[in-house]
N, C-alpha and C positions, 0 to 999 in steps of 0.2 A: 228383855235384855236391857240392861244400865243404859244409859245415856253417857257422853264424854263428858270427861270430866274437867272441868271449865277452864281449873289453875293449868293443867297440864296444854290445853288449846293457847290460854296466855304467852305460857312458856315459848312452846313450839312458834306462837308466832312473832315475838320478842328473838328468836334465834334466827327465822327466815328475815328479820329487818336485819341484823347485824350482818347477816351473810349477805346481805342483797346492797350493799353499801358501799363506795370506796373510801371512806373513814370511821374511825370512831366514833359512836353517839355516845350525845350528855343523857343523862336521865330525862330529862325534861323532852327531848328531842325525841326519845322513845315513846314515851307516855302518849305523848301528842298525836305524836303518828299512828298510836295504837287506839286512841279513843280512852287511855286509861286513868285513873288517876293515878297521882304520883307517888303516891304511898302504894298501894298495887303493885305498880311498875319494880318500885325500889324492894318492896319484899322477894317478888318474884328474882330480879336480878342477883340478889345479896343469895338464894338460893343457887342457882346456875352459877354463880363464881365460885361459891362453898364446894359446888362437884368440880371447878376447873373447866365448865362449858364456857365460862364466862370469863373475861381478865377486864378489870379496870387499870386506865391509867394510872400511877400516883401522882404524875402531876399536874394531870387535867381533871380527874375524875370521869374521863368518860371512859367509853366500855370496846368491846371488842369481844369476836369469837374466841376459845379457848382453846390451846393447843389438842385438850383432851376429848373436845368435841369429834375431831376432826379425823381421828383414827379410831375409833371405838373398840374395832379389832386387837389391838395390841397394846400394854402397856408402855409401850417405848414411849413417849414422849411423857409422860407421869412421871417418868423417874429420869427425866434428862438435865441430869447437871449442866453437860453443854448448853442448854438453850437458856438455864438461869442465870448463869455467871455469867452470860456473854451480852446480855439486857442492855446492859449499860452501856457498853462499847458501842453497840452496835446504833445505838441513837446519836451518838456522840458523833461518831463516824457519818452518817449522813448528814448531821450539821455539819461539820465541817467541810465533806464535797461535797456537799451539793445533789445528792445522789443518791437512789433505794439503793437499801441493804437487805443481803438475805441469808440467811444463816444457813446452809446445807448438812443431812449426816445419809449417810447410806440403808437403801430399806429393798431389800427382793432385787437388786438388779437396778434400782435407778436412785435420783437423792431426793431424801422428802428435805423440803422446805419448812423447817421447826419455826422460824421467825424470820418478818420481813418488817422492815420499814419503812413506808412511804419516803419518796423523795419530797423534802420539803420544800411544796410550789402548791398553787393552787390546782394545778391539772389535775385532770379524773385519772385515778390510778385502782387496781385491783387488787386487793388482797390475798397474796401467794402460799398463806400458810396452810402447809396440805397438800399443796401440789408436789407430784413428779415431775421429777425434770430427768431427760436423757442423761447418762454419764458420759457419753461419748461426744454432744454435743452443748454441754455447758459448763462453763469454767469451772464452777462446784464440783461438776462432775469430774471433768479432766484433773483436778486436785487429788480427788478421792481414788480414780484413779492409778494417777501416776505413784502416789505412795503406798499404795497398797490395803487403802482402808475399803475401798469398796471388793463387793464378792466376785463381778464379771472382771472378767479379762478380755483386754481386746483382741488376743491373738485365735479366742476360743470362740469369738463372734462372728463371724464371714459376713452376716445379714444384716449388718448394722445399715438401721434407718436415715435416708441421705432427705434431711427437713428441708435443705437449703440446696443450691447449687456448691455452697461453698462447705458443705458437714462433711469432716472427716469420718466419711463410710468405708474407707478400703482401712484396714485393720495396720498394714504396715505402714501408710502415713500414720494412722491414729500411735500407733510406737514410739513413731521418730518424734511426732508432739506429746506425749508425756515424757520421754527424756528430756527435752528440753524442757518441760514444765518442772522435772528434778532438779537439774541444773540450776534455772532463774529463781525458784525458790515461790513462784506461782505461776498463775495458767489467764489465756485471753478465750474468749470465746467472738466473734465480729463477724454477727450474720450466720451464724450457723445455725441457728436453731429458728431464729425470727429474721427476714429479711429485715434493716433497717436499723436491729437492736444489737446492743454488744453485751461483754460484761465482762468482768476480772475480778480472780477468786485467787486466797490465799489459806496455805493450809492452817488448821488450828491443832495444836498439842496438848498431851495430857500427858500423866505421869511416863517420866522413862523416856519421854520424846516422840511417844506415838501417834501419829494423826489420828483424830478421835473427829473429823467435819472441815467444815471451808465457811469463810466469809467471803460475800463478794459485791460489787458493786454493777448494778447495771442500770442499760437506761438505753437512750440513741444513740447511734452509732458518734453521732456528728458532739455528742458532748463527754463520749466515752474516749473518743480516740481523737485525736490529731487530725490534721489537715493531709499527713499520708498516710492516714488507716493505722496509725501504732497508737494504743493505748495511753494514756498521758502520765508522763513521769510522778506527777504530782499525785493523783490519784495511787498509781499505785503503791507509791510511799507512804500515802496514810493510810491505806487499804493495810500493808502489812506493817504497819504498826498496830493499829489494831488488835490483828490477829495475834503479835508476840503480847499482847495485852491481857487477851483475852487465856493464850497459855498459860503465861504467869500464874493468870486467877487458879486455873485448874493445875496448876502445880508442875508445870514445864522447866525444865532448867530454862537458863538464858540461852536465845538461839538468836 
């Protein structure tokens, strides 16, 4: 029987360091950690970003997992316009509060996470790209939601998962908070899904005016929301500017 085959072992282990990370590596910082040289490394890397396992910075040159890695199952994030046209904003948007960002679209029943961006601070933070997230209990979700882009409806759930003391699990509040997520034009999430953590998500548009995902911002509660638990004006001001930003790109009338 063959023996493994070495580049492929490189590979695989160059993908477990980026996933096992809570930032970006330089080349260099791989190499090292891997025992490799840096031409090795850089070959191997320039490979896994050619299939989209891999994304480089453009303006640091460091590295990161690939959206494509992360689903293998499905084409959907290979051909997601949303999550490229929205690159920009979304970095943007965390410089300015202060705050991760994460880009939401609807997948089986919950929202995958196509792009996050660290809050910019030195704290250890995790890499969300990939994950589900509850629709019923996180602002992305409640976006997706309330306008009609996601598949589940609250009314046809009875068993919705209560994460928190505070998750709206009974179906007829979960209603009366997407109406008023229609209304206000975005949705809060505070403690409902993570004791401690908040967030707030605003929808994003495509052609025609159709919710096509949600941006949001989270973090702790105590930097998310106010001194009486309401989300801070400021935030969500640039929160949905943003996301009319990010319409535009993808060809939204003016909203």
């Amino acid at each position: 029987m063959a023996g493994p085959v070495q580049s492929i072992e490189r590979a695989a282990a160059i993908l477990r360091l980026l996933a096992g990370g809570p930032r970006r590596l330089g080349l260099g910082e791989v190499a090292a950690s891997l025992g490799l040289a840096k031409g090795t490394a850089h070959g191997i890397l320039r490979t896994l970003q050619h299939v989209d396992f891999v994304e480089q910075d453009a303006a640091t040159g460091k590295y990161q997992l690939g959206a494509a890695l992360l689903h293998l199952g499905t084409s959907y994030l290979d051909v997601n316009e949303l999550r490229s046209r929205s690159l920009n904003w979304a970095d943007a948007l965390a410089a300015r509060s202060g705050e991760a960002v994460r880009l939401g679209t609807p997948l089986e029943g919950r929202v995958l996470v196509v792009h996050h961006v660290f809050r910019p601070d030195d704290s250890f933070q995790t890499l969300d790209v990939g994950a589900l997230l509850p629709l019923h209990a996180s602002s992305l979700g409640k976006v997706l939601l309330a306008f009609g882009t996601a598949t589940a409806e609250p009314d046809r759930a009875p068993g919705l998962e209560a994460y928190t003391r505070h998750t709206l699990a009974d179906p007829e509040r979960l209603a009366r908070a997407l109406a008023a997520v229609r209304e206000a034009g975005w949705a809060a999430e505070i403690q409902e899904m993570t004791m401690g953590e908040a967030g707030i998500a605003a929808p994003i548009r495509g052609h025609g005016g159709l919710v096509v995902g949600a941006i949001g911002l989270s973090g702790p509660v105590e930097r998310i929301c106010d001194g009486q638990g309401r989300p801070r004006p400021a935030l969500i001001s640039l929160l949905r500017e943003a996301a009319r930003a990010i319409s535009r790109d993808l060809g939204a009338a003016r909203w």
